[in-house]
N, C-alpha and C positions, 0 to 999 in steps of 0.2 A: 672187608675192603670195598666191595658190591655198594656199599653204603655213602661213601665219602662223595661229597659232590664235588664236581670241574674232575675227577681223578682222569691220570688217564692210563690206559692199558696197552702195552705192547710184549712184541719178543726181542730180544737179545739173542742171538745165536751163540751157543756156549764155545765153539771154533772159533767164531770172529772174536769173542771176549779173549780165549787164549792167544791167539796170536798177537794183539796190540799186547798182553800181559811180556808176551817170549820178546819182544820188538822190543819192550819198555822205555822206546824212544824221549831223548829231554823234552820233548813237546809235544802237544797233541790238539788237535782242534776237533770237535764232535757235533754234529748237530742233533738237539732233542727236540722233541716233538712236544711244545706246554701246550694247556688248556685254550691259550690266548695264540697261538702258532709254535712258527719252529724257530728256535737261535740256535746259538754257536756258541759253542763254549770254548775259549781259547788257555791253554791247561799247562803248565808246566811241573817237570819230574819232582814227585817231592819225596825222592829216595834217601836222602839223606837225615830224614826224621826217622829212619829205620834201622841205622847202622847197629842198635844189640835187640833184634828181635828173637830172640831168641827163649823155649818153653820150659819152665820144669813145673814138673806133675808133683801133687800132692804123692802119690803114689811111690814115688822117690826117681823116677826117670826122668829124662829131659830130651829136647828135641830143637832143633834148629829148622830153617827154611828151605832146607836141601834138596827136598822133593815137591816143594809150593812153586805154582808159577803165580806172580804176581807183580802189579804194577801200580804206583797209588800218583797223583794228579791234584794238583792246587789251582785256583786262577778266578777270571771271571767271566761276563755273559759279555759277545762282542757289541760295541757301541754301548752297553750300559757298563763301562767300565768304574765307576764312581760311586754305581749305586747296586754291583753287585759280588758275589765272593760265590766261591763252587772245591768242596771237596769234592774227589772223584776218584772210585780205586776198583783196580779189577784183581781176583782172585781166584785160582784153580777157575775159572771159569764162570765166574759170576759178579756182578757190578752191584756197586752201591752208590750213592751221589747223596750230596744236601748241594740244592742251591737256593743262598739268599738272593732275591731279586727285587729292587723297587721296597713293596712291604708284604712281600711274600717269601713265605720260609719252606721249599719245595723237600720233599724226602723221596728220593729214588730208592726202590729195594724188591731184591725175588721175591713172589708169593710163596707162599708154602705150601710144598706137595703138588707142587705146576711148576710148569717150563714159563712162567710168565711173571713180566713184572708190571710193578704199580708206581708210578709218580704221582703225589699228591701234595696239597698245600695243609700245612701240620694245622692249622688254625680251624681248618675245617674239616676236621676229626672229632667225633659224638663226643659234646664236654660232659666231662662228670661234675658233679656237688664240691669240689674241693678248694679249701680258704689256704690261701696261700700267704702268709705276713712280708712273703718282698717285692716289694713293687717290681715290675718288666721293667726292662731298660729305655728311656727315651728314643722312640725314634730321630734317623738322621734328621738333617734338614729337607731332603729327598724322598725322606720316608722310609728308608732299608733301616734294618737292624743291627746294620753296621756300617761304618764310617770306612771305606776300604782304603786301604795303605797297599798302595800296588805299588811304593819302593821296596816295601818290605816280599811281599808274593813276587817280584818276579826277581830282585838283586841279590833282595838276603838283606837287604840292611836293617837291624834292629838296634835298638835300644840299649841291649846288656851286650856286654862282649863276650860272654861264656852263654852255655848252650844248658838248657835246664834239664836233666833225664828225668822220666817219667815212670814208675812202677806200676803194670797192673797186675788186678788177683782178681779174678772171678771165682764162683760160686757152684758148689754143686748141682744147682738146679740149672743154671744155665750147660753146664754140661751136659748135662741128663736131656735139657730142651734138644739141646742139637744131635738127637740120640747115641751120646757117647761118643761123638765123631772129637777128636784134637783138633784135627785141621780145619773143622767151620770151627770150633771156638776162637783160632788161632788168627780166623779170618774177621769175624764177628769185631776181633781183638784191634785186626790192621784197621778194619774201617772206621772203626770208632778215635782208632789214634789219627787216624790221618784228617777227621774231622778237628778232635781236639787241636792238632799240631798247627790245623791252619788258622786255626782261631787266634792262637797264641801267637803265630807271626803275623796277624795282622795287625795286632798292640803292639809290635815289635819285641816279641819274645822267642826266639826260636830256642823248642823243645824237640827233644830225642827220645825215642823206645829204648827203655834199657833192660828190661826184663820183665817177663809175663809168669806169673803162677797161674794153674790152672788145677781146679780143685778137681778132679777125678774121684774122688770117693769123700764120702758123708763130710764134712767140717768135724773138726774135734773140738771146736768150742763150747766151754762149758757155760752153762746159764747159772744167774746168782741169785 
């Protein structure tokens, strides 16, 4: 991470993270510190893309949210409201963010085996050799990588009148990554949905969590 240039490094206090989590207030405004200064992020609750989040284990157990504190956040950057979008989710005590801004695609996330985190701009992460057959999306007219529909992030209004659920399964190794822990998979799980979820209501699709596998032990797939 040492490597990434503009990145920037800070702490998050894991108390201050749980409490906004236990608060789980409909709103939230936060100031982060970019490369370029500090904005605002003005955030609203996005608890309702959560309503079945609930685990079962390869192993044959299951688990529900009952001892997770957590709180997950949609919106965007203040005064660039047109030209920005921002997932945002806090867990047992730890944050994750993506925010798009202008033609910047920012990833907020804990370092690994530190009390510290890293915000960086994905674009200037070491590129590998890799040929990719689909073109990127055109940027806006603004330049963002996305077109934001702040009727949809802050009213709810979309497109379909039904709500789409989502299924995830992760993988033995990403179990294993998070050494054996449920509850970072479980988190790993929320932040990625809560990134999905907001992507999808800004096309005007609102999706819901409806159930998570989690592989706890080897895959029993067989190879042909």
């Amino acid at each position: 991470e040492k490597n990434i240039p503009g990145a920037v490094y800070f702490f998050f206090y894991r108390n201050r993270a749980m409490e906004i989590s236990q608060k789980n207030t409909p709103t939230l405004s936060l100031e982060v510190i970019l490369e370029t200064g500090p904005v605002i992020l003005d955030l609203i609750n996005s608890e309702g893309s959560f309503d079945g989040f609930n685990v079962k284990l390869a192993s044959g157990s299951s688990s529900g949210l009952n001892t997770d504190t957590y709180a997950f956040y949609r919106g965007v950057v203040r005064r660039k409201e047109s030209e920005s979008l921002v997932s945002l989710g806090f867990y047992n005590g730890e944050v994750s963010a993506m925010i798009s801004i202008a033609n910047q695609n920012l990833v907020l996330g804990k370092m690994k085996d530190v009390e510290r985190y890293i915000l960086y701009d994905e674009k200037k992460l070491p590129q590998k050799n890799i040929n990719c057959g689909t073109p990127d999306r055109p940027a806006g007219n603004k330049g963002s990588a996305y077109n934001v529909n702040t009727n949809a992030l802050y009213a709810g209004r979309t497109s379909l009148t039904k709500c789409v659920k989502l299924y995830y399964e992760t993988e033995y190794d990403i179990y294993t990554s998070f050494d054996n822990d449920v509850a970072r998979v479980r988190s790993y799980v929320g932040f990625l949905h809560n990134q999905v979820s907001t992507l999808y209501l800004n096309e005007g699709i609102k999706v819901t969590l409806n159930s998570t596998f989690v592989w706890d032990r080897a895959e029993s797939y067989t190879s042909s």
